[in-house]
MIZA-188555 format. One record per residue (C-alpha): residue number from 1; residue in one letter; x, y, z. Coordinates in nm, 4 decimals, m for minus. Example, Ala and Ser with C-alpha at 12.3 -4.5 7.8 and 13.67 -1.06 7.14 Angstrom:
residues 2
atom num: 1 residu: A x: 1.2300 y: m0.4500 z: 0.7800 .
atom num: 2 residu: S x: 1.3670 y: m0.1060 z: 0.7140 .
end
This chain:
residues 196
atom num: 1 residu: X x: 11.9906 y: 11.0405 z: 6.9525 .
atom num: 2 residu: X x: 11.8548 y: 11.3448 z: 7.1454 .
atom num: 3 residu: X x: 12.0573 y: 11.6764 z: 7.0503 .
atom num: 4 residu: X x: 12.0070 y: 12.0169 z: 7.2108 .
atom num: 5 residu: X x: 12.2167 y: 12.2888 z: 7.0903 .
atom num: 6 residu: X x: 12.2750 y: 12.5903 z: 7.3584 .
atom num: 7 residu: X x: 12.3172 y: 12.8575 z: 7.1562 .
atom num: 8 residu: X x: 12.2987 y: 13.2445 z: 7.1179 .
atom num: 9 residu: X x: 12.2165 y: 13.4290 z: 6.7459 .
atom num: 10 residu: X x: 12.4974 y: 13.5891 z: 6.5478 .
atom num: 11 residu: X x: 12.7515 y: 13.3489 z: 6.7859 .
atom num: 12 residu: X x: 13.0127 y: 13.0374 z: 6.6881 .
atom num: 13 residu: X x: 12.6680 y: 12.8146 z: 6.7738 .
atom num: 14 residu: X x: 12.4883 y: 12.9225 z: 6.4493 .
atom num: 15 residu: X x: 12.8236 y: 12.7337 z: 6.2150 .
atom num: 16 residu: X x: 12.6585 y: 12.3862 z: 6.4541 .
atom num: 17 residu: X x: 12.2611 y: 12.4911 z: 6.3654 .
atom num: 18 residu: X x: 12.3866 y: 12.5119 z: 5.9793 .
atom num: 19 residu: X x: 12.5749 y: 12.1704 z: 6.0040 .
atom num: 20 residu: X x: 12.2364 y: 12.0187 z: 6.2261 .
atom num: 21 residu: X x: 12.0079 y: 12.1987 z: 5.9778 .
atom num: 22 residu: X x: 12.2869 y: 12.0180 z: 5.6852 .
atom num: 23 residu: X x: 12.2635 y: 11.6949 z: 5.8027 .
atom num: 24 residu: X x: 11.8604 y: 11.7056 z: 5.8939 .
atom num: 25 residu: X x: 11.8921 y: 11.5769 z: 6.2267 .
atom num: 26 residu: X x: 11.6353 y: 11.6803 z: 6.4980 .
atom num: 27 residu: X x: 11.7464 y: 11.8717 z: 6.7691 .
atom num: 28 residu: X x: 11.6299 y: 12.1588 z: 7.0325 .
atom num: 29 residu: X x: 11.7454 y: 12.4645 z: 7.0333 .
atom num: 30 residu: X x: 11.8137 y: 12.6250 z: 7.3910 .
atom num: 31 residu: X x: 11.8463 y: 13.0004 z: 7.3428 .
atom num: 32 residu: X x: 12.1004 y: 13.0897 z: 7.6149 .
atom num: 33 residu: X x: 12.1232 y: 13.4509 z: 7.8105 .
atom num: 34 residu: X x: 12.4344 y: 13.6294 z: 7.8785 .
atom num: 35 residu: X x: 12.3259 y: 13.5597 z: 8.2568 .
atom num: 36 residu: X x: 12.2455 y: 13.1886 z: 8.2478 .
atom num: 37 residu: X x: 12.6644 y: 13.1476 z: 8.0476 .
atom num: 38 residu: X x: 12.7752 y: 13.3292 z: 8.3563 .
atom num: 39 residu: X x: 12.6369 y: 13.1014 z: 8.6316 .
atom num: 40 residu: X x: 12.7805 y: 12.7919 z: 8.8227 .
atom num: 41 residu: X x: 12.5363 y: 12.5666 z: 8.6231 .
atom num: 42 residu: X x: 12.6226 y: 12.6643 z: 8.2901 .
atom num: 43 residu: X x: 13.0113 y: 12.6813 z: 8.2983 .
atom num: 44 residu: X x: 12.9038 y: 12.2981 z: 8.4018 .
atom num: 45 residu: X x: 12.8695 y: 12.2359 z: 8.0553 .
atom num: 46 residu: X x: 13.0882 y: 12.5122 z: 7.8876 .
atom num: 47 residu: X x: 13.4033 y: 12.6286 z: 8.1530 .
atom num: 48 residu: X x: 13.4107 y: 12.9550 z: 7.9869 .
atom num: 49 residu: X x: 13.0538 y: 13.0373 z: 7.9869 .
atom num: 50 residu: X x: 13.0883 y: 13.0089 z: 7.6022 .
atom num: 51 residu: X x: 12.8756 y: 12.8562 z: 7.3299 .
atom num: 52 residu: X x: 12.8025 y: 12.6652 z: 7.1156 .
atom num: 53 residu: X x: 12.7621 y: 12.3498 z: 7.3394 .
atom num: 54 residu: X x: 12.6133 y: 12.0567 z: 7.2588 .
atom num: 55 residu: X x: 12.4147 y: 11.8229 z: 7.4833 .
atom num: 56 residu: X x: 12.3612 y: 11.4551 z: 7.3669 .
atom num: 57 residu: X x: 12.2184 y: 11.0917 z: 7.5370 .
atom num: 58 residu: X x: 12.6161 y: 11.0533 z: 7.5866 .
atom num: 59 residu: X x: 12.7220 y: 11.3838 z: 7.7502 .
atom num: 60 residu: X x: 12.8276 y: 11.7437 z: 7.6826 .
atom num: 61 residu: X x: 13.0691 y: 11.8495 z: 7.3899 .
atom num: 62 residu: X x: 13.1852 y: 12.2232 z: 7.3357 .
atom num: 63 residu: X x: 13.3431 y: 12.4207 z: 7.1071 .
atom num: 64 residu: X x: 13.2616 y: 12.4943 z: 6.7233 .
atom num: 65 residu: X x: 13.5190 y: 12.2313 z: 6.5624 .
atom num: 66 residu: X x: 13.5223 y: 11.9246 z: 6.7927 .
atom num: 67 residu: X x: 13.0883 y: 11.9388 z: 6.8089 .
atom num: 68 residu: X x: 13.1255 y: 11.9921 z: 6.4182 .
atom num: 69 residu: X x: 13.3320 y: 11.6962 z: 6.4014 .
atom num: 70 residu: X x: 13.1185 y: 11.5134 z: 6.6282 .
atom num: 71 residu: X x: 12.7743 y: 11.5381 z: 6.4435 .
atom num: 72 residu: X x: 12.9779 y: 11.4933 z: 6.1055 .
atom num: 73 residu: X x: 13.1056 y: 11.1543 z: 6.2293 .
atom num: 74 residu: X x: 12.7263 y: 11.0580 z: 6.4367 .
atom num: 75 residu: X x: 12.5966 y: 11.0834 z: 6.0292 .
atom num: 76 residu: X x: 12.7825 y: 10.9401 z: 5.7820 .
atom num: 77 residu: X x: 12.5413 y: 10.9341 z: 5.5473 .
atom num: 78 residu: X x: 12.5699 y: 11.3571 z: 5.5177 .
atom num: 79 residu: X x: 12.8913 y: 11.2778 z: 5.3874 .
atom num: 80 residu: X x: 13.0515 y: 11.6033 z: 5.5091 .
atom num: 81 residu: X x: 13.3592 y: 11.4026 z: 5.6092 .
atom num: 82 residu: X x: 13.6030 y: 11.1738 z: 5.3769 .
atom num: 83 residu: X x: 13.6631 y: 10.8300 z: 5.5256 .
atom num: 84 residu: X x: 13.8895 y: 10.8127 z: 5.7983 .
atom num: 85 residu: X x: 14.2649 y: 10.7764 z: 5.6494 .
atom num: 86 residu: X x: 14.1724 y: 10.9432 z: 5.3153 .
atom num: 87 residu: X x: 14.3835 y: 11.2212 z: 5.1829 .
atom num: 88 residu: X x: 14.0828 y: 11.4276 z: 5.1074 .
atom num: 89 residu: X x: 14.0206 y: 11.3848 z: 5.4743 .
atom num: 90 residu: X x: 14.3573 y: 11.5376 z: 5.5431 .
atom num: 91 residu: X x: 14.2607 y: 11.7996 z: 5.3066 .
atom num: 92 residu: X x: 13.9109 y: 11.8667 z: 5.4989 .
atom num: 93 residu: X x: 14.0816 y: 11.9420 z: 5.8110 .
atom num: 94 residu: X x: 14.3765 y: 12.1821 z: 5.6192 .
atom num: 95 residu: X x: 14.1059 y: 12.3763 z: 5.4810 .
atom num: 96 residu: X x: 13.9468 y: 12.4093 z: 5.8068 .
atom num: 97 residu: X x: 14.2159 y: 12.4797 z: 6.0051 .
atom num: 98 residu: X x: 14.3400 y: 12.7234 z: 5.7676 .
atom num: 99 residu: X x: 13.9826 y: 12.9487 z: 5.8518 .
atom num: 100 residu: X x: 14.0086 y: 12.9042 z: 6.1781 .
atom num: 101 residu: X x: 14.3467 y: 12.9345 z: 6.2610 .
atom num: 102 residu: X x: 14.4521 y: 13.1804 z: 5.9680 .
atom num: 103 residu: X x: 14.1564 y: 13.4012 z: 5.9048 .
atom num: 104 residu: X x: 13.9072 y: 13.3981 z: 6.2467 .
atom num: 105 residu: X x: 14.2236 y: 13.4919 z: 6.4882 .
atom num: 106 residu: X x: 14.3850 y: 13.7862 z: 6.2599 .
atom num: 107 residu: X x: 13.9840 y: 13.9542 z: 6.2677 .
atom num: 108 residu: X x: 13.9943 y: 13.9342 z: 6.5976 .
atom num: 109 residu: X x: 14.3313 y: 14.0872 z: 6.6784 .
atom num: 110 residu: X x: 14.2171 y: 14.3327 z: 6.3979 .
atom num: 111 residu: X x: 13.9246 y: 14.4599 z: 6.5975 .
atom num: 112 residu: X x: 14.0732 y: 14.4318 z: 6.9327 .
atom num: 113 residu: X x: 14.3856 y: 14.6658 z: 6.8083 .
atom num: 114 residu: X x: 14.1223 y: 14.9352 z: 6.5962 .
atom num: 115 residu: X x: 14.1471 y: 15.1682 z: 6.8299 .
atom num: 116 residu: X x: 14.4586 y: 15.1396 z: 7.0342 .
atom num: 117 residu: X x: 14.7172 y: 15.0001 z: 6.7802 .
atom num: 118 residu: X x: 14.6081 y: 15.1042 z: 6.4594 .
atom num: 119 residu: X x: 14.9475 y: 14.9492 z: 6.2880 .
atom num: 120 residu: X x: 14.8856 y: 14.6201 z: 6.4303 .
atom num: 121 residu: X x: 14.5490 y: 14.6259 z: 6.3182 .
atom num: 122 residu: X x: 14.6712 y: 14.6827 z: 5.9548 .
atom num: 123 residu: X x: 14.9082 y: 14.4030 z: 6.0009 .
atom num: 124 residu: X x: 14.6415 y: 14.1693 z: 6.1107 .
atom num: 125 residu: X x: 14.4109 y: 14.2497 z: 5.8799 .
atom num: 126 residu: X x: 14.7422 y: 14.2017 z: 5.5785 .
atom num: 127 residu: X x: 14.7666 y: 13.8472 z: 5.7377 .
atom num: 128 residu: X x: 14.3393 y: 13.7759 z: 5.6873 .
atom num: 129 residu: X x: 14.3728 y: 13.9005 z: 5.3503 .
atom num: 130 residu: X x: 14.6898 y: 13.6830 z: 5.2247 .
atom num: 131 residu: X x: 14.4983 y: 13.3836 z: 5.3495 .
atom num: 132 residu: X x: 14.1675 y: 13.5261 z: 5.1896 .
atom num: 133 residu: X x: 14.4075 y: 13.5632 z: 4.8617 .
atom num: 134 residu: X x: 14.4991 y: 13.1501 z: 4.9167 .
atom num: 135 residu: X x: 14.1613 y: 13.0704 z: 4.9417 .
atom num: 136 residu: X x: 14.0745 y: 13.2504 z: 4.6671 .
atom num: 137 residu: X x: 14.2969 y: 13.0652 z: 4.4193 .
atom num: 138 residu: X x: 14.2527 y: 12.7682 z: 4.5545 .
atom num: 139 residu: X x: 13.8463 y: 12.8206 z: 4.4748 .
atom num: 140 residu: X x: 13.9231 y: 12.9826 z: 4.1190 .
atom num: 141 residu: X x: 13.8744 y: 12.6342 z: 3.9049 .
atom num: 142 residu: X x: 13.6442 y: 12.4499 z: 4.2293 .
atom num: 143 residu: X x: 13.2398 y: 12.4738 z: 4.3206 .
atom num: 144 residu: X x: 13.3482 y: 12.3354 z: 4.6688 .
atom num: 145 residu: X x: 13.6977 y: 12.3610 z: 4.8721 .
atom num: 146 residu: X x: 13.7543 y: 11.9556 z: 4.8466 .
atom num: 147 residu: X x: 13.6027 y: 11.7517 z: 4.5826 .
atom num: 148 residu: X x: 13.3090 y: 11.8108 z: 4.4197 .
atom num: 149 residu: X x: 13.0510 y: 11.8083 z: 4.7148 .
atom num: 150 residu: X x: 12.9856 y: 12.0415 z: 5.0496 .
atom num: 151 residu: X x: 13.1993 y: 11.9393 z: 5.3040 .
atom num: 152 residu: X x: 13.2788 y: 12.0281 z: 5.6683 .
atom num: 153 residu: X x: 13.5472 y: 12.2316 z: 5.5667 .
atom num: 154 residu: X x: 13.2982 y: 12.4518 z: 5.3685 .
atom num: 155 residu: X x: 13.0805 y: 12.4975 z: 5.6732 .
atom num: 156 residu: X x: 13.3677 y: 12.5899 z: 5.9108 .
atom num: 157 residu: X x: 13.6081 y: 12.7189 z: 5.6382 .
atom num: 158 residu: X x: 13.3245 y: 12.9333 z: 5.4503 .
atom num: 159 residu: X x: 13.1824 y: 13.0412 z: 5.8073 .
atom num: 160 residu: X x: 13.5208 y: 13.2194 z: 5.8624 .
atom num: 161 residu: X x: 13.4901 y: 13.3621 z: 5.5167 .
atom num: 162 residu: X x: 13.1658 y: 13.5075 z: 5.6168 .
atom num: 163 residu: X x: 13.3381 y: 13.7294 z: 5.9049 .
atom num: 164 residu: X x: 13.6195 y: 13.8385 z: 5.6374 .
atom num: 165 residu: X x: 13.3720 y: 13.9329 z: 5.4086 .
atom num: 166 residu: X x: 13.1953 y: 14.1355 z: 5.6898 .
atom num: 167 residu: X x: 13.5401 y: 14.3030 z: 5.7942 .
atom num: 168 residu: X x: 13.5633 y: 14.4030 z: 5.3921 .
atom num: 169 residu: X x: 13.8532 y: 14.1878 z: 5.3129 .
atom num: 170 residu: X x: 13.6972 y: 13.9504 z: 5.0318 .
atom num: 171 residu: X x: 13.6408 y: 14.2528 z: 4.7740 .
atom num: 172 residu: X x: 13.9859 y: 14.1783 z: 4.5392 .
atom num: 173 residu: X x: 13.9132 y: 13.7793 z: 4.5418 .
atom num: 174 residu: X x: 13.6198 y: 13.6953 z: 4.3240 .
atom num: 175 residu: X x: 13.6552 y: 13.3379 z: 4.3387 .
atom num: 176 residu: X x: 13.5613 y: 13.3446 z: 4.7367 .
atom num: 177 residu: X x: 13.2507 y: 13.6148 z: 4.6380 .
atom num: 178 residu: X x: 13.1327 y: 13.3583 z: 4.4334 .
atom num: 179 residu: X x: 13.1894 y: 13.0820 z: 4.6342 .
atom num: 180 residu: X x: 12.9815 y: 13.2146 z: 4.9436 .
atom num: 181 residu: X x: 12.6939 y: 13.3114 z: 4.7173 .
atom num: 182 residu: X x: 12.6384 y: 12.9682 z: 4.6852 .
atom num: 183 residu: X x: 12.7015 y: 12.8828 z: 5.0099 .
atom num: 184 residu: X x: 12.4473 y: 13.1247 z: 5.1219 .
atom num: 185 residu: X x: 12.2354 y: 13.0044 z: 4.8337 .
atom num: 186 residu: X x: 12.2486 y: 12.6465 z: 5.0739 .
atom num: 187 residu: X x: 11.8446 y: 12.6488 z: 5.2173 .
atom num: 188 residu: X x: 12.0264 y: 12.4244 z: 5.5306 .
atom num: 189 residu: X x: 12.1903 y: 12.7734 z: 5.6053 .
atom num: 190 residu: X x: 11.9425 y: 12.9864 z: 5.5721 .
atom num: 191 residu: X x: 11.7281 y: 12.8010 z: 5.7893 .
atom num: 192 residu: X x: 12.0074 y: 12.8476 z: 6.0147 .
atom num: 193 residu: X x: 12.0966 y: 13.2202 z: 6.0226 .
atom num: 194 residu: X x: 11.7121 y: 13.2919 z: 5.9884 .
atom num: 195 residu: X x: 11.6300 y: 13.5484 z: 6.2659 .
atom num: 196 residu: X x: 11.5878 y: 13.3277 z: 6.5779 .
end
């Protein structure tokens, strides 16, 4: 299968170069301008101009979660999903949804209202932390947030982590200091988030 990842550094594309880097499959990485994801030809591929996209022999697929998803189920053998059905399955995508529905949208609206709304700010950035706080003890007694090997939820849960940890809201839970340490300790993302 030919991959090429469209992508931009310090973007949602670098969580698909960690999982491609992950998995070891070859791909091509298409650095992509803030001009070329505002033309006709690129919204093409991406309607909002956004990465990361993904082009394969099959077609185009964008956005973080359903290329994630994608590559995870194109090699099983990575085994960074549970079989279809499984409850740890079920628990793959809670964990993931959980960072990207519970943590990445409260940063944002945390940033966004800095300035202008500094009490809505403080109650986003409450919300980010109570969910940091559930991921926390759910990581106390774990290496890994389901079962005892790296998973997608790890990459996509533990990406979202990253960002809290950025906006300073993983200093009170140990458990998730600990737990990206060893994420970042992963040479698959380093290789990734190595300047481009």
């Amino acid at each position: 299968m030919t991959l090429r990842l469209l992508h931009r550094p310090n973007s949602r594309s670098a969580r698909v170069r960690w999982l491609l880097e992950d998995i070891g499959a070859p791909y091509e990485l298409v650095p992509v301008s803030d001009e070329e994801k505002a033309s006709e030809e690129y919204r093409s591929r991406h309607p909002l101009g956004r990465v990361p996209v993904l082009e394969t022999d099959e077609g185009i697929v964008f956005e973080t979660l359903a290329v994630c998803v994608h590559l995870a189920e194109q090699y099983p053998e990575a085994s960074l999903l549970p079989a279809p059905g499984s409850f740890d399955r079920a628990l793959v995508f809670q964990w993931i949804s959980l960072g990207l529905t519970e943590v990445e949208p409260h940063l944002g609206e945390m940033r966004r209202a800095e300035e202008s709304a500094p009490e809505l700010a403080e109650a986003a950035r409450g919300r980010a932390r109570a969910t940091v706080g559930v991921l926390d003890a759910a990581l106390a007694d774990r290496e890994f947030l389901v079962g005892a090997r790296f998973t997608l939820a790890d990459l996509l849960c533990g990406s979202a982590l990253f960002a809290a940890r950025r906006a300073e809201l993983v200093s009170d839970a140990p458990a998730v200091e600990a737990y990206l340490a060893r994420l970042e300790g992963r040479p698959a993302r380093q290789r990734a988030y190595a300047p481009d």
